[in-house]
N, C-alpha and C positions, 0 to 999 in steps of 0.2 A: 633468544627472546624475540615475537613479531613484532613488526614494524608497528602495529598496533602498540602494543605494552609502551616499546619503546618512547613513542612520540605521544601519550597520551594517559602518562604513570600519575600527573596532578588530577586527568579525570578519574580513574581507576580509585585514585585513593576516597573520590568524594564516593564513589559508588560503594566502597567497603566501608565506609563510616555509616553509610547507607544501611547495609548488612548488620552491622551493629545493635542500630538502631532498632532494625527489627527484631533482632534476637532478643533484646532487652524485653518486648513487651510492647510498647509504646505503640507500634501499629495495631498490635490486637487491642489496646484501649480508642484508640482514634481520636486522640486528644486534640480539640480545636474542631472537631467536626460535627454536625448534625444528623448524618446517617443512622438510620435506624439498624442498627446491629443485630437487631433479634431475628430480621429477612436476613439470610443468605443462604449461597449455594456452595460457596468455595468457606476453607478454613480461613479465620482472619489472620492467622501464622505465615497463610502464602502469600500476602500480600507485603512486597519489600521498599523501603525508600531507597527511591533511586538519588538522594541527592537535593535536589530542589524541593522547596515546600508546595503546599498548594498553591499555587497559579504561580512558580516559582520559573514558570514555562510558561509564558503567557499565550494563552489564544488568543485568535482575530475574531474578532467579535464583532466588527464592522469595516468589514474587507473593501478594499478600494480595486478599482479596475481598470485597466489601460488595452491602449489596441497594440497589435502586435507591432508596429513599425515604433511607437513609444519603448516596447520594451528591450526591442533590439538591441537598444545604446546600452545594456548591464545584464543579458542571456546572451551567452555563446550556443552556436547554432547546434552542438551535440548535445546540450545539457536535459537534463529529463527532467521534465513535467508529468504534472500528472493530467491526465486529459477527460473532462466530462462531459459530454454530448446529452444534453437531456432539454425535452420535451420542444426540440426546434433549436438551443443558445447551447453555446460550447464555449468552454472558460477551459483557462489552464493553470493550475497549481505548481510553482517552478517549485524543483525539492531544495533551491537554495534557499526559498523562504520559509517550508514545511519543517526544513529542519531543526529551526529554530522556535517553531511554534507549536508545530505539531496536531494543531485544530484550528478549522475556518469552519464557522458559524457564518453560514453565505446561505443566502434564496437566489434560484433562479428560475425566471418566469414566476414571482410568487411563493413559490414548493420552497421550505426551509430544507438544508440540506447540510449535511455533516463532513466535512471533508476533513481526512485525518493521515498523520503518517507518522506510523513508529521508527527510527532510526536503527533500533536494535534489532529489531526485527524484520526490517525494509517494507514494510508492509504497511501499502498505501490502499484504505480504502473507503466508501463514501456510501453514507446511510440518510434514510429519510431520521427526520429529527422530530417527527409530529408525534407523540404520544397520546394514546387517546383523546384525540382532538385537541390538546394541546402542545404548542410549542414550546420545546426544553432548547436552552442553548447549556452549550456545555466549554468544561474546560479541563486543565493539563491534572490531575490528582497529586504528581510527586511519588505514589504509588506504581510497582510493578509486580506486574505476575508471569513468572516464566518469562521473565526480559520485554514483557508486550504492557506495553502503555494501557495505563488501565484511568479511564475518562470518568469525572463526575459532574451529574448535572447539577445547576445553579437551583434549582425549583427546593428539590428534597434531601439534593448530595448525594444521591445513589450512585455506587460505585460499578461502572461500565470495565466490561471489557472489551478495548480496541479488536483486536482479533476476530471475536465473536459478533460483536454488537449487543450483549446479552448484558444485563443486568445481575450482577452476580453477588453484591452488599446492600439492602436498602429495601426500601417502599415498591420500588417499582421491580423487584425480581421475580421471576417470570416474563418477563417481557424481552424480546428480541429486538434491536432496530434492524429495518428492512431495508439491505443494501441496494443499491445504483448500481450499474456497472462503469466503469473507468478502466484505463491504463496507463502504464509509464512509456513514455515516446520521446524524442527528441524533440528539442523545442524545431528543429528547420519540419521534423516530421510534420510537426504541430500546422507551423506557418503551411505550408505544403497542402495539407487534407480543409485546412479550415480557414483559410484565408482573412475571412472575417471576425475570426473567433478572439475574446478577450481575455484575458493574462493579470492575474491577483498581480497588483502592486508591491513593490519593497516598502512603499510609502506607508508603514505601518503602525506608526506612532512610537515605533521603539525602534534601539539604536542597536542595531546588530551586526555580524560583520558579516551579511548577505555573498553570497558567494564561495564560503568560509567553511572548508567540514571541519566542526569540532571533533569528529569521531576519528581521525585520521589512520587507513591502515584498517580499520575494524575488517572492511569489506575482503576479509582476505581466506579463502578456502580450510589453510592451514590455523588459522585462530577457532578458540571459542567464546562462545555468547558468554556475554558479562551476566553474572549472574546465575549461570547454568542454564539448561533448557527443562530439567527439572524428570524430565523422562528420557534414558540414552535409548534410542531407538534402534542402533546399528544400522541400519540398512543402508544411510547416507553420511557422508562427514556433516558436522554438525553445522558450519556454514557455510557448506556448498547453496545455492539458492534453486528453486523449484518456481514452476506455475503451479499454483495449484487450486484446484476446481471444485465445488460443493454442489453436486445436482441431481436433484430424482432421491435423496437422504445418501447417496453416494460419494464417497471424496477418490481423487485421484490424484498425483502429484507428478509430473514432468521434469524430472533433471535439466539444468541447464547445461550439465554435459553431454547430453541427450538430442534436447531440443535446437543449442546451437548448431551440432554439427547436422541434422537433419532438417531445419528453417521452418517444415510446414509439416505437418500433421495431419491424418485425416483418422478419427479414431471415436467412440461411441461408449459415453455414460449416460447409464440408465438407458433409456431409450433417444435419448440425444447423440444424434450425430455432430460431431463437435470439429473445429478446423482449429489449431492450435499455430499460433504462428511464434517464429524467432526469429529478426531481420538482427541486422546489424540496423544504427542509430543512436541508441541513448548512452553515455556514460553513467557509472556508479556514481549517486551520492557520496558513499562512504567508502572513496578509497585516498586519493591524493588532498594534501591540506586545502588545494584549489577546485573545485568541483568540476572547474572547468577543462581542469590539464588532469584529470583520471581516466583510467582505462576505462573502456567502451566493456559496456555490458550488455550491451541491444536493446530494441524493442519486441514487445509481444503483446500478444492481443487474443482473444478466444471468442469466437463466433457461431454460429447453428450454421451447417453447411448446409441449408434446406435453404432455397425458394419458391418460395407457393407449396407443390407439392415432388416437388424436382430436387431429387440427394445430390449435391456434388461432390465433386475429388477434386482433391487440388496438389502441385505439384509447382516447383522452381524451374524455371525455364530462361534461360539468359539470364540470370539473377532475378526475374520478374515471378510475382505469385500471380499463376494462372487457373483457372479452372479444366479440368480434362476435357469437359462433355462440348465446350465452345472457344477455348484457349483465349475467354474475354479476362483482362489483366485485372488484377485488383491490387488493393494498397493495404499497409497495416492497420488503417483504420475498420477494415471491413466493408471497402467501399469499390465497387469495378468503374475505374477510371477509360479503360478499353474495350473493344469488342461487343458483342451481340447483349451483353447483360451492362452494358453502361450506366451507368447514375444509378444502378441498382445496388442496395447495400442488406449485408448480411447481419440479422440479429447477434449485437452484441449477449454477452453472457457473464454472469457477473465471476470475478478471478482475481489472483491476485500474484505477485513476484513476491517470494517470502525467502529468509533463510530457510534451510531443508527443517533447523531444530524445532522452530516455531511452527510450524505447517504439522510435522511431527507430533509435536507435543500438544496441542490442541484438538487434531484428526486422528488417533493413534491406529485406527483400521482403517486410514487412506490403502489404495490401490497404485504402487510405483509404475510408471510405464517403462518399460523397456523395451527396445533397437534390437532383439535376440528372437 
């Protein structure tokens, strides 16, 4: 039995009582909800209780914010954040807070913005929240599909899917949220690339045990996703985890037993030339009961290897990500700290670290890469 099973048989059982539940019926009726039933894409049989009722996961709804030297004193310097750089302000999302909430309803500079992370699926990722000119705040549903967190907004209760950003129960399907790009990085990463940058508080009006993986073990290659992944794909174990990339209507996905042992990537979807990077830095959320004493999982980041009109290549040198054409240094943020292209930073791209199942099961004609 995994360490998983083992250290985490009282959640398991909430999640099969979950299962129950749905099998009953009870989700396809949506008792307590206001969703319009008669809009959907997906069957309402896939949709499973995980456990908690609605807002039984509470979002942050009105996120507080501290400077990095405040946060210091409760983030150990390997712990991964998630990192959003957008329109000049860069914040960071610690996944010891995410994990427990799972949605920040945050504006920066203005821009309402979505910040979300599924646990089961490791998949952290961040959508515009303006809906035809209106702002929707959302929050946790209680619902899952294919083990991925499936979000409803406050307005109408249409039932979101995290993964997607798509609207897949309700009023508003058809409609996609339109992602941001982010990544998972160590917080020293964080401190390091963005000096200035500000850090969601634990001060969040709930008492949690920040720091704390409820999911202990999950993160482990040898286990499978709670819940099934709903499509066995073969090609990968079901929770090995991938980068995986959506661009040009193309998907591609990146092994992390791939990407760690090679670091940098130089490699082209659709017509995107794309820099793929794996450092070492972040530890797993979801492996040790302390976030802070788990094994390291790295950082990574995906960029357009394009400046102006100039393709690069890039390559590990001393342990440093360098460019070939001018061996000027750059960092996992995407940024050249060295050399002829200094303070010059490379187009983010939007991506994300998933288990292989979920990436799988939502892309089912991604493109693997492979070292061969």
């Amino acid at each position: 039995m995994s360490l998983f099973k083992l250290r985490s048989l009282s959640y398991i059982i909430i999640f099969l009582f979950g299962i129950s539940l749905a099998a009953s019926g009870q989700s396809q009726n949506l008792p307590g909800w206001k969703t319009n039933t008669d809009k959907a894409i997906v069957e309402l049989d896939e949709l499973k209780r995980g456990g908690p009722p609605k807002d039984g996961i509470p979002s942050i709804d009105n996120p507080q914010f501290i400077s990095i030297d405040e946060a210091e004193s409760w983030i150990v310097d390997k712990e991964p954040v998630i990192a959003v750089e957008y329109e000049g302000s860069v914040r960071a999302y610690p996944l010891q807070v995410m994990i427990w909430h799972e949605i920040v309803s945050d504006r920066i500079n203005g821009d309402p913005l979505l910040v979300t992370f599924c646990p089961l699926c490791y998949s952290a990722l961040v959508f515009e929240r303006t809906v035809d000119g209106e702002v929707l705040e959302f929050g946790v549903s209680g619902f899952l599909r294919h083990s991925d967190l499936v979000m409803f907004d406050r307005k109408t209760e249409t039932l979101w899917q995290q993964f997607t950003g798509k609207a897949i129960v309700g009023d508003y399907v058809g409609t996609t949220l339109e992602q941001v790009p982010s990544q998972i990085i160590s917080f020293n990463q964080f401190k390091q690339n963005y000096p200035k940058g500000m850090v969601l508080s634990k001060n969040t009006g709930y008492n949690r045990n920040y720091g704390k993986n409820p999911y202990t073990g999950y993160d482990d290659i040898n286990n499978t996703p709670l819940f099934g992944a709903g499509n066995d794909d073969g090609r990968l174990p079901p929770m090995e985890k991938v980068i995986g990339v959506k661009l040009d209507e193309q998907q591609k996905a990146y092994p992390y037993s791939v990407t760690r042992e090679e670091q940098v990537i130089n490699d082209t979807v659709g017509d995107t030339p794309l820099l793929i990077i794996h450092t070492d830095g972040a530890t797993s959320a979801m492996d040790a009961a302390q976030i802070a004493e788990s094994k390291e999982s790295g950082s990574t980041g995906v960029f357009k290897r394009v400046l102006g009109e100039k393709e690069l290549t890039f390559a590990i040198e001393d342990g440093n990500i360098v460019d070939e054409q001018t061996q000027s240094v750059w960092t996992i943020t995407g940024k050249a700290v060295e050399g002829e292209h200094k303070g010059q930073q490379l187009e983010a791209v939007t991506f994300g670290d998933y288990f292989a199942f979920a990436w799988l099961v939502f892309w089912p004609e991604t493109e693997l890469y492979t070292n061969n």
